[in-house]
SEDRENVEX-828034 format. One record per residue: y, z, x of N, C-alpha, C in turn; residue in three letters. Coordinates in Angstrom, 1 decimal. Layout:
N
+--------+--------+--------+--------+--------+--------+--------+--------+--------+------+
!   n_c2 !   n_c3 !   n_c1 !  ca_c2 !  ca_c3 !  ca_c1 !   c_c2 !   c_c3 !   c_c1 ! type !
+--------+--------+--------+--------+--------+--------+--------+--------+--------+------+
!      Y !      Z !      X !      Y !      Z !      X !      Y !      Z !      X !  ALA !
...
+--------+--------+--------+--------+--------+--------+--------+--------+--------+------+
END
This chain:
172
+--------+--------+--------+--------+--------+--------+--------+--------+--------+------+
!   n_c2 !   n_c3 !   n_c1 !  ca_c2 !  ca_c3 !  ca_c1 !   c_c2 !   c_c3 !   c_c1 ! type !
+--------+--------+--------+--------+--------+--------+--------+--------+--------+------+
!  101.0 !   86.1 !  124.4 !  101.5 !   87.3 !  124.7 !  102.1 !   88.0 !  123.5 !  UNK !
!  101.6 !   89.1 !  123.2 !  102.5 !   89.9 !  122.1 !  103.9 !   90.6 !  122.4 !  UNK !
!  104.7 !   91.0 !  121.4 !  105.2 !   91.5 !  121.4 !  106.0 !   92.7 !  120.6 !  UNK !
!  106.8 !   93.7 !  120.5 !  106.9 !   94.6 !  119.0 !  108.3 !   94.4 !  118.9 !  UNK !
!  108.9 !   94.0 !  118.2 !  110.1 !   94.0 !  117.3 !  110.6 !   95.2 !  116.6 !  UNK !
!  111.2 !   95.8 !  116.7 !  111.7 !   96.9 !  116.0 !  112.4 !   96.6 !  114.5 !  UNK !
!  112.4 !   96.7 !  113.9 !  112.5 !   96.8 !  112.5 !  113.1 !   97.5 !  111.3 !  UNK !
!  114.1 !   98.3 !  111.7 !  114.3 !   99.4 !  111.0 !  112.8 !  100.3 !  111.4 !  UNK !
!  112.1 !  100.5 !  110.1 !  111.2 !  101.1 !  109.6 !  110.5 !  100.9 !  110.0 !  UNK !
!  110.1 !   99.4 !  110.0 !  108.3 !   98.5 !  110.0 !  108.3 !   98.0 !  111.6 !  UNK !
!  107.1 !   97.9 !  112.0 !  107.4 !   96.9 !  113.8 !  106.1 !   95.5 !  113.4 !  UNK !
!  107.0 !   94.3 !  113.6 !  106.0 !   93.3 !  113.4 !  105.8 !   93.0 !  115.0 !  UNK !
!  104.2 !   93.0 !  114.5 !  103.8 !   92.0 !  115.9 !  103.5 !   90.5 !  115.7 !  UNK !
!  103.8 !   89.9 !  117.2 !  104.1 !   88.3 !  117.0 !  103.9 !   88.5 !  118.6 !  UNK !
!  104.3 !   86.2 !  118.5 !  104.5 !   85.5 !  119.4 !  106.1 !   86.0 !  119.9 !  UNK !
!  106.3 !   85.9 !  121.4 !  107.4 !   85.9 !  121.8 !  108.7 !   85.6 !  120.9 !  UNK !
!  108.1 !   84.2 !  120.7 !  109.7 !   83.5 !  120.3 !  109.5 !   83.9 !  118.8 !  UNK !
!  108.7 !   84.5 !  118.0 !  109.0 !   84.9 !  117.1 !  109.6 !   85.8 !  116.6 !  UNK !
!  109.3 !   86.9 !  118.1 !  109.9 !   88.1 !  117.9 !  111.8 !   87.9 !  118.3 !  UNK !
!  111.4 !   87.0 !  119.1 !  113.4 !   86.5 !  119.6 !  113.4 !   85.5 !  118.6 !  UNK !
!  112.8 !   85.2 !  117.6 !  113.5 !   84.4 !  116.5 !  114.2 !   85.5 !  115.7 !  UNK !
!  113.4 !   86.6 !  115.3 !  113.6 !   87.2 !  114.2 !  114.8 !   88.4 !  115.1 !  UNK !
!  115.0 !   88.8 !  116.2 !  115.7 !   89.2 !  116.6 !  117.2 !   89.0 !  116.4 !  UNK !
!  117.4 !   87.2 !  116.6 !  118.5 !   86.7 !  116.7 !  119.0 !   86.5 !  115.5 !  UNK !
!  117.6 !   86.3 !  114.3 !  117.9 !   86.2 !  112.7 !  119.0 !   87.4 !  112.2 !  UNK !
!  118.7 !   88.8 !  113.1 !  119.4 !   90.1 !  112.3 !  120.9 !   90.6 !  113.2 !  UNK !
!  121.3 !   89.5 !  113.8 !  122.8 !   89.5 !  114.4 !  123.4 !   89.5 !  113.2 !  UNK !
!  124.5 !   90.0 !  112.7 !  125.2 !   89.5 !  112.2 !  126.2 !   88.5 !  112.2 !  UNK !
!  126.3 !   87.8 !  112.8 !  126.8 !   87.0 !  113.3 !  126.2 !   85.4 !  112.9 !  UNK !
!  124.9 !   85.8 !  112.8 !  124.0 !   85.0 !  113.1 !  123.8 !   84.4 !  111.7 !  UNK !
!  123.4 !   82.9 !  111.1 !  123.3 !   82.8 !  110.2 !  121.8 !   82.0 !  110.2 !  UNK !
!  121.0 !   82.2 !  110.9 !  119.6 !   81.7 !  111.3 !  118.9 !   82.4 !  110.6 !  UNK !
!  117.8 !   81.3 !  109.7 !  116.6 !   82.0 !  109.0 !  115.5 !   81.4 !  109.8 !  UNK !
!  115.2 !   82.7 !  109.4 !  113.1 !   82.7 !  110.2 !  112.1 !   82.8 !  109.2 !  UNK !
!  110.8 !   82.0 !  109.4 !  109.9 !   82.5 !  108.3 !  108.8 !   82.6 !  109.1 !  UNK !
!  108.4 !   84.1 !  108.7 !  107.6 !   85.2 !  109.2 !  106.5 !   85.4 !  108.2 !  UNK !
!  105.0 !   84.4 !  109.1 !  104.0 !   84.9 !  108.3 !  103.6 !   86.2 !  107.2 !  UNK !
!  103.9 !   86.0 !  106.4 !  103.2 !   87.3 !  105.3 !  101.7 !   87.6 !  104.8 !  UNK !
!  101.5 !   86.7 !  104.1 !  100.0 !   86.3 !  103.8 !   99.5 !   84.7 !  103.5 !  UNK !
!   98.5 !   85.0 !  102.8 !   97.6 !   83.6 !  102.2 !   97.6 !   84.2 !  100.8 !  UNK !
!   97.9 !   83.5 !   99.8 !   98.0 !   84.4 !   98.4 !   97.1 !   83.1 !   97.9 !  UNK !
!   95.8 !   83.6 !   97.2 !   95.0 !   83.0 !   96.4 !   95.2 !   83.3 !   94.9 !  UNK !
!   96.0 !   82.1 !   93.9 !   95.4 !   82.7 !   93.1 !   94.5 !   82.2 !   91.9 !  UNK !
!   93.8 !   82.3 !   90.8 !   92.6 !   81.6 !   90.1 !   93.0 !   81.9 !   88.6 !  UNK !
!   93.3 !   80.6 !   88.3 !   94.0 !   80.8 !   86.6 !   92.5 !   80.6 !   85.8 !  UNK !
!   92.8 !   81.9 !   84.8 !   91.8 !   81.9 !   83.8 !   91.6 !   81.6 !   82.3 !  UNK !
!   92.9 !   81.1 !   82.2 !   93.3 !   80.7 !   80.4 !   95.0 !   80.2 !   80.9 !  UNK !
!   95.2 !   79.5 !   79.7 !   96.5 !   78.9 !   79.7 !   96.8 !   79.1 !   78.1 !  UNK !
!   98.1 !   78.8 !   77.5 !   98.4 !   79.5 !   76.1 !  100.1 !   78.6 !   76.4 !  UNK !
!   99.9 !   77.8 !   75.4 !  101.4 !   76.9 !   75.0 !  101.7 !   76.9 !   73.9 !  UNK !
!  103.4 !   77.4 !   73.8 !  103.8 !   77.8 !   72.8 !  105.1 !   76.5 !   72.8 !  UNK !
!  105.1 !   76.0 !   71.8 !  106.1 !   74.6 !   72.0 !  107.1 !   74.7 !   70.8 !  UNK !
!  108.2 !   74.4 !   71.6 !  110.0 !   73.8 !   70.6 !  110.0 !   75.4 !   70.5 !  UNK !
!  110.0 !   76.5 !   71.8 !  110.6 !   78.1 !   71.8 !  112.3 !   77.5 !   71.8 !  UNK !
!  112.9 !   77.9 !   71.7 !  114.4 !   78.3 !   71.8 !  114.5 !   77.8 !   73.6 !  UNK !
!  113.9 !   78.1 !   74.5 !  113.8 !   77.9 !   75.8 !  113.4 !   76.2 !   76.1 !  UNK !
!  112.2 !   75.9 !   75.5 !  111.9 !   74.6 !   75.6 !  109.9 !   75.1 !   75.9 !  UNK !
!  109.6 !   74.7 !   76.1 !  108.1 !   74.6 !   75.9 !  107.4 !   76.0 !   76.6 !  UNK !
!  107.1 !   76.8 !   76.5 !  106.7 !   78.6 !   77.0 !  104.9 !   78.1 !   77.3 !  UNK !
!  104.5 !   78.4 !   78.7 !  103.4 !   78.0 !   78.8 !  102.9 !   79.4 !   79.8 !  UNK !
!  102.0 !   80.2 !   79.4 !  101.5 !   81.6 !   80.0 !  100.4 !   81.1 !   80.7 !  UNK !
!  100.1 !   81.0 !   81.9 !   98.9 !   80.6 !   82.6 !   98.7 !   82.0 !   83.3 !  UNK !
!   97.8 !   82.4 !   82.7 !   96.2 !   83.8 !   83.3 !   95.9 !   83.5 !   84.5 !  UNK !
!   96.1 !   84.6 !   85.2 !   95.1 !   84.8 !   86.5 !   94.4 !   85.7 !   86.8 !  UNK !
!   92.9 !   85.3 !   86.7 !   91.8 !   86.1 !   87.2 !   91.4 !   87.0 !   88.3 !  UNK !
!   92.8 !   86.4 !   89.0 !   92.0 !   86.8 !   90.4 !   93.1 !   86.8 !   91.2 !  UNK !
!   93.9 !   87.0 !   91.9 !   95.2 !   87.2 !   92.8 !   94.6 !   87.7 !   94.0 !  UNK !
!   94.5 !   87.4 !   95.2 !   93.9 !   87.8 !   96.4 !   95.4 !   87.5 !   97.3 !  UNK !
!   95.9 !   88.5 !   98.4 !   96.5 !   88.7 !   99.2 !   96.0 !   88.8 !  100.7 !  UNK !
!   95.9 !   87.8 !  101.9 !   95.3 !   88.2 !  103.2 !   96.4 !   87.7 !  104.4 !  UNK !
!   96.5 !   88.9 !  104.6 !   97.9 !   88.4 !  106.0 !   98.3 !   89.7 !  107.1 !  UNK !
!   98.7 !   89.5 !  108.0 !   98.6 !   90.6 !  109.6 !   99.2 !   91.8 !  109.0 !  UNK !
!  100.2 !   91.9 !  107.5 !  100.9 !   93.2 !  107.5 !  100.2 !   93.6 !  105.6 !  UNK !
!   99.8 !   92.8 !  105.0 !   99.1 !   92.8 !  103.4 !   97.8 !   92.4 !  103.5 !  UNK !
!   97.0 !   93.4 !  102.9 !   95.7 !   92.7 !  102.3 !   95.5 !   93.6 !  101.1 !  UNK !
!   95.6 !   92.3 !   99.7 !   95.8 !   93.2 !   98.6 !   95.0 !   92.1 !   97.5 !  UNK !
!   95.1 !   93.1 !   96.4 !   93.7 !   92.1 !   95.2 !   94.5 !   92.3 !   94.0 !  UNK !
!   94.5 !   91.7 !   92.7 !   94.9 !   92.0 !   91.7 !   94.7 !   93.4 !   91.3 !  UNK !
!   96.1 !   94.0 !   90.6 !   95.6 !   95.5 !   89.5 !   96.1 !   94.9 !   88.6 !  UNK !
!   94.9 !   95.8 !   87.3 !   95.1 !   95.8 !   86.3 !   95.0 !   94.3 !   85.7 !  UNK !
!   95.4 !   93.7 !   84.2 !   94.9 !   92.7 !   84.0 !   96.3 !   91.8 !   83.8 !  UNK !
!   97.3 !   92.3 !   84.1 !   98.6 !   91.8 !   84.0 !   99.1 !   90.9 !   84.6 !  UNK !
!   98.5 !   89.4 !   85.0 !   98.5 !   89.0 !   85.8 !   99.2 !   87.5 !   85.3 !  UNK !
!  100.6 !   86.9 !   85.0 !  100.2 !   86.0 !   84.7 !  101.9 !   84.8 !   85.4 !  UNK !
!  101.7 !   83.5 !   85.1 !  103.0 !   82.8 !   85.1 !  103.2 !   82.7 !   83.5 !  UNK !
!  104.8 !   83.3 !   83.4 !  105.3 !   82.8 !   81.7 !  106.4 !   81.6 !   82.2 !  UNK !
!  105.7 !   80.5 !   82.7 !  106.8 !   79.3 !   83.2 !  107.4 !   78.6 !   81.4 !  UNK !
!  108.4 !   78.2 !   81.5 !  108.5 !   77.2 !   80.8 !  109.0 !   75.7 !   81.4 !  UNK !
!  108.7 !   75.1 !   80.6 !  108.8 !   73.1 !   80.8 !  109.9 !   72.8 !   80.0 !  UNK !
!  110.9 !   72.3 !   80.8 !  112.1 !   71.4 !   80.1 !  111.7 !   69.9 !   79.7 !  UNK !
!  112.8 !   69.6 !   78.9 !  112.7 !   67.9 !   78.5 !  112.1 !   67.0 !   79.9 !  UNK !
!  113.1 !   67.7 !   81.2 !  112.8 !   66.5 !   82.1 !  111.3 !   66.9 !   82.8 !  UNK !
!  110.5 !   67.7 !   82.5 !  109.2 !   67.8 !   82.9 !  109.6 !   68.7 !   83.9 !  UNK !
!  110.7 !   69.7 !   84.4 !  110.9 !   70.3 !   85.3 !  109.6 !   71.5 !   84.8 !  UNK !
!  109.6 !   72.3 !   85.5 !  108.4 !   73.6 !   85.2 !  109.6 !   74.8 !   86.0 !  UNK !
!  109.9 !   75.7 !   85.4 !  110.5 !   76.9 !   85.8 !  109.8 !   77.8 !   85.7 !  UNK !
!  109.1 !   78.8 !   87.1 !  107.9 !   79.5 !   87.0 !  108.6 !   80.6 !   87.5 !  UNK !
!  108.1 !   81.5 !   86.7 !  108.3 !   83.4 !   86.2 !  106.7 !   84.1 !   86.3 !  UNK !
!  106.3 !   84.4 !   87.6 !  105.3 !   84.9 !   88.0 !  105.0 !   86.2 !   88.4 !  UNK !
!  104.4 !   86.9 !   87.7 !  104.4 !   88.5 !   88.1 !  102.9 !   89.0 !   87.9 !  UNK !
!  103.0 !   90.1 !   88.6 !  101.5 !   91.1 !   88.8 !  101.5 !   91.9 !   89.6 !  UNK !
!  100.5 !   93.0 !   89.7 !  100.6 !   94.2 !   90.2 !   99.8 !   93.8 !   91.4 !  UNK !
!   99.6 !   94.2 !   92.4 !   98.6 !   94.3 !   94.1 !   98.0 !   95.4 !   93.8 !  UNK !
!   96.7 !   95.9 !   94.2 !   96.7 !   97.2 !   95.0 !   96.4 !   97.1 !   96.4 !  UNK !
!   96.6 !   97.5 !   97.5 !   96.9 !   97.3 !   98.9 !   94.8 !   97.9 !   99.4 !  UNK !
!   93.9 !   97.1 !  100.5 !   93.0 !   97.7 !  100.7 !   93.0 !   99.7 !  100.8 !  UNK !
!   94.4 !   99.8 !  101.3 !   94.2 !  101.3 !  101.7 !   95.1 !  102.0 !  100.5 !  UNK !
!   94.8 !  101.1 !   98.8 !   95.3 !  102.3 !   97.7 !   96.9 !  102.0 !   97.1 !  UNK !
!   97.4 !  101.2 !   98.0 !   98.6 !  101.1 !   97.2 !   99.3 !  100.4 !   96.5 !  UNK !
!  100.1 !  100.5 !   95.3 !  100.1 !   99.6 !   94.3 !  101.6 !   99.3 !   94.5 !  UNK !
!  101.7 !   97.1 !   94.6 !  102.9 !   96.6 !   94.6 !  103.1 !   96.0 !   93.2 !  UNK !
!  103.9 !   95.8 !   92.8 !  104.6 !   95.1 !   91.9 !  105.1 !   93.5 !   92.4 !  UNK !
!  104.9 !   92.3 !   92.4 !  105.6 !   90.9 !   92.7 !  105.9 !   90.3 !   91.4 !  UNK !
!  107.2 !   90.1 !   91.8 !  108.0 !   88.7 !   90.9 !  108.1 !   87.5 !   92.0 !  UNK !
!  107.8 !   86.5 !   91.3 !  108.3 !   85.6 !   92.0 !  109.0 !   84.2 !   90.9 !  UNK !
!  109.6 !   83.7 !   91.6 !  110.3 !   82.5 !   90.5 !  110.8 !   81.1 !   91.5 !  UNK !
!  110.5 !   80.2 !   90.6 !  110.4 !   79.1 !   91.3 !  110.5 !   77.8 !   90.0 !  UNK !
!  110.6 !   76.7 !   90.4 !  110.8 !   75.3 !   90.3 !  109.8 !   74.0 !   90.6 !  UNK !
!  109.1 !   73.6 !   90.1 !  108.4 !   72.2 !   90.0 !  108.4 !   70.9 !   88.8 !  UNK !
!  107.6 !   69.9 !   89.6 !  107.5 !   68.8 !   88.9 !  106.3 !   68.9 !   88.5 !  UNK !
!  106.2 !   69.6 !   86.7 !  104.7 !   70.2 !   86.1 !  103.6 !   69.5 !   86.5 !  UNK !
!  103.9 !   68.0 !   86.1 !  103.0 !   66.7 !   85.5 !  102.2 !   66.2 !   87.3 !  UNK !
!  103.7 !   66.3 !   88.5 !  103.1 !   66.2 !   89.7 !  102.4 !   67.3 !   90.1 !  UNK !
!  102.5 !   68.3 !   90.1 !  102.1 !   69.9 !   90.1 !  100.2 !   69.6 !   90.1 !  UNK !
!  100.1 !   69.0 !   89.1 !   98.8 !   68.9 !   88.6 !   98.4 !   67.9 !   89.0 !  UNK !
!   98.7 !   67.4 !   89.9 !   98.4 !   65.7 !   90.7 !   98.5 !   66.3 !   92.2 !  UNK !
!   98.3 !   67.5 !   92.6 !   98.8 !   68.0 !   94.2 !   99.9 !   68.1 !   94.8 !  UNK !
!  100.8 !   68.0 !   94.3 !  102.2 !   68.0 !   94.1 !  102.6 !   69.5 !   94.5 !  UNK !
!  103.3 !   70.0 !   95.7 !  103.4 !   71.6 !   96.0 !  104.2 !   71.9 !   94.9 !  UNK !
!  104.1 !   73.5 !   95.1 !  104.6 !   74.4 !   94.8 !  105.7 !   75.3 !   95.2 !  UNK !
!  106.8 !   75.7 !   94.8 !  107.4 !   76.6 !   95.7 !  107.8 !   77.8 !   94.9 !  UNK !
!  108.3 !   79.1 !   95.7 !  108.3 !   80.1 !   95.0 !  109.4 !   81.4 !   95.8 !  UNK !
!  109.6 !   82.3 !   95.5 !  110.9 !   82.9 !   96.2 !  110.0 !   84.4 !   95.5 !  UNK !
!  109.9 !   85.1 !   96.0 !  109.3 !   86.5 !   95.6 !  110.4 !   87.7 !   95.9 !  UNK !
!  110.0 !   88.4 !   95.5 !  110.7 !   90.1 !   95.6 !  109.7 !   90.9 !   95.2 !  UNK !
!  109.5 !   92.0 !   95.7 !  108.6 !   93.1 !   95.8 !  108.7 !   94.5 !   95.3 !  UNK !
!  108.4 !   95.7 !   94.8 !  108.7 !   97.1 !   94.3 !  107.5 !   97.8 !   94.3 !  UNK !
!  107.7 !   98.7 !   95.4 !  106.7 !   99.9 !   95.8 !  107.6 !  100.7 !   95.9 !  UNK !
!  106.6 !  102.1 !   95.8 !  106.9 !  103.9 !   96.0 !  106.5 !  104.0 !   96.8 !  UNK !
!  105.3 !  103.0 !   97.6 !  104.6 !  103.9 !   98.7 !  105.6 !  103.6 !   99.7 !  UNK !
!  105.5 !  104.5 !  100.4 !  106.0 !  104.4 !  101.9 !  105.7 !  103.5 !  103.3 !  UNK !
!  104.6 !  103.2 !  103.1 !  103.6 !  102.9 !  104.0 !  104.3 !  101.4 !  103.7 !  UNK !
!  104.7 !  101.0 !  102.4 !  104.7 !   99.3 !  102.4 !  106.3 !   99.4 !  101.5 !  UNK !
!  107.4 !  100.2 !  102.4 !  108.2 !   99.8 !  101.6 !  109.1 !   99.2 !  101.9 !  UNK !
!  108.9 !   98.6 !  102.8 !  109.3 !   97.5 !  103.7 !  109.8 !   96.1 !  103.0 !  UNK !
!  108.3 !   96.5 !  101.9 !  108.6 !   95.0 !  101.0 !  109.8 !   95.1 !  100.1 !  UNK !
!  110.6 !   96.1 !  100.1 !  111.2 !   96.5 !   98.9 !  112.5 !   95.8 !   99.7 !  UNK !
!  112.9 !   96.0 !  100.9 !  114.0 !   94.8 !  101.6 !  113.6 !   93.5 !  101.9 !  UNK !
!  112.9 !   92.8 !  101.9 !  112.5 !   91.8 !  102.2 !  112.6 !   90.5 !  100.4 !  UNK !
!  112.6 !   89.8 !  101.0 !  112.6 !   88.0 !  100.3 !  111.3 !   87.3 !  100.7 !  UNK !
!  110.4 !   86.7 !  100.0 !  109.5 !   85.9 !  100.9 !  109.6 !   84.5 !  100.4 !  UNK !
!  109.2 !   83.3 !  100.7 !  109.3 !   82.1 !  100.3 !  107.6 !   81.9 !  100.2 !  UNK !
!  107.5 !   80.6 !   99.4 !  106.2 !   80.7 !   98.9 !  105.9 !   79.0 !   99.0 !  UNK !
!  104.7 !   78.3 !   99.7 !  104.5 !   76.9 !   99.6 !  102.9 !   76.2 !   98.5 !  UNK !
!  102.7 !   75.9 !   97.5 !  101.3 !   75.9 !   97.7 !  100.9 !   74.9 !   97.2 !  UNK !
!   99.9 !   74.7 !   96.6 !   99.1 !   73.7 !   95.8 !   97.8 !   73.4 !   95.3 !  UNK !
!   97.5 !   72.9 !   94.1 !   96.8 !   73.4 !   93.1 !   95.1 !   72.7 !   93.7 !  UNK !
!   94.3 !   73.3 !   93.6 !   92.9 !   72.7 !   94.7 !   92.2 !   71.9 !   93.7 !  UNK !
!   91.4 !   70.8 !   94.5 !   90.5 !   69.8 !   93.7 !   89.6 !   70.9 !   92.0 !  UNK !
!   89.4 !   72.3 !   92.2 !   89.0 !   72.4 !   91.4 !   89.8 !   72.8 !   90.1 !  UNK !
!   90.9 !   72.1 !   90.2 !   91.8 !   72.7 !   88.9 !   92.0 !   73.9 !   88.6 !  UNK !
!   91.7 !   74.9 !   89.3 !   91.8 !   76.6 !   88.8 !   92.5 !   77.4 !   89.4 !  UNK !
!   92.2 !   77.3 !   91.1 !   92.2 !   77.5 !   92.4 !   94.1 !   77.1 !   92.7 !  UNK !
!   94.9 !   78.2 !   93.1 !   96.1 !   77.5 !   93.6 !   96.2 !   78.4 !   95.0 !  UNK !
!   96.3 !   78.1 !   95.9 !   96.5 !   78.1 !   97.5 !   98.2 !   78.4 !   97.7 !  UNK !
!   98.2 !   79.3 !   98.3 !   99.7 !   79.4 !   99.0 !   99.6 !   79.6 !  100.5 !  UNK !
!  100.9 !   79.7 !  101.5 !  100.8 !   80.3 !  102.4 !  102.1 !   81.2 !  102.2 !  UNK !
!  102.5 !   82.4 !  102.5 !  103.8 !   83.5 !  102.3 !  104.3 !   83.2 !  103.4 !  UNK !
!  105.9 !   83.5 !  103.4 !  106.5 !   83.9 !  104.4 !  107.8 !   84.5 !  104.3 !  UNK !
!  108.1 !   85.9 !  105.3 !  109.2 !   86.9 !  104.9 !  110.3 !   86.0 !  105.6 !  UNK !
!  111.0 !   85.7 !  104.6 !  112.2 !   85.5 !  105.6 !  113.4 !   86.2 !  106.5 !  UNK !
!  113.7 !   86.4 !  107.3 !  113.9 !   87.3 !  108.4 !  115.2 !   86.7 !  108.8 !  UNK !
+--------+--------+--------+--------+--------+--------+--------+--------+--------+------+
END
């Protein structure tokens, strides 16, 4: 059974209890988080570039060819060729990831995502997930919904070494 949530601006459709999840998430009162499907973010690294003993500790730029976005409220593709993680690697093998690039939305419109996040590099590359915390910046109207929103991010890197898999979700 569906239902429509009201939203300020935006109305997500869902399952019942998702819609009384996210309802009860925006009590103030309330200190309950919900995670609300956003997309499937594919993305496909095309070059990597290590720059070692930076002032920061090891600066590693991994290219992405290809950024695909598919989910009930986003379907979006890489713009432009700006596409990259400028993570760096500490002594203890941590990976601190600084991820950014443009979307354009199927119906024309252009987002901006940061995201930043924390892993274990060396496991990272053994299957080892991923995680990631995003923020968003649009002018369009139509999607500016992302401009209040947080999303959380889970993934991991596919047998073919290139390929990294996420699932999104807005936290509510």
């Amino acid at each position: 059974m569906a239902c429509v949530c009201d939203r300020s601006v935006r109305r997500c459709h869902g399952a019942v209890e998702a819609c009384e999840t996210a309802a009860m998430a925006h009590d103030r009162n309330d200190t309950t988080v919900a995670a609300v499907d956003l997309a499937k973010m594919t993305l496909v690294v095309s070059a990597t570039h290590v720059l070692e003993k930076t002032p920061v500790g090891t600066r590693i730029v991994v290219e992405f060819e290809r950024v695909d976005w598919r989910g009930p409220r986003i379907a979006a593709h890489r713009k432009g060729a700006a596409a990259a993680d400028w993570l760096t690697l500490g002594p203890d093998g941590t990976g601190c990831l600084d991820v950014r690039f443009m979307l354009e939305t199927e119906d024309g419109a252009s987002i901006y995502v940061h995201g930043l996040g924390r892993n274990h590099a060396a496991e990272f590359t053994q299957g080892a997930a991923n995680y990631f915390t995003f923020v968003f910046e649009t002018g369009d109207a139509r999607y500016a919904w992302l401009n209040r929103i947080t999303a959380i991010a889970k993934g991991r890197l596919q047998p073919d070494g290139k390929t990294i898999e996420f699932a999104v979700y807005e936290l509510s």
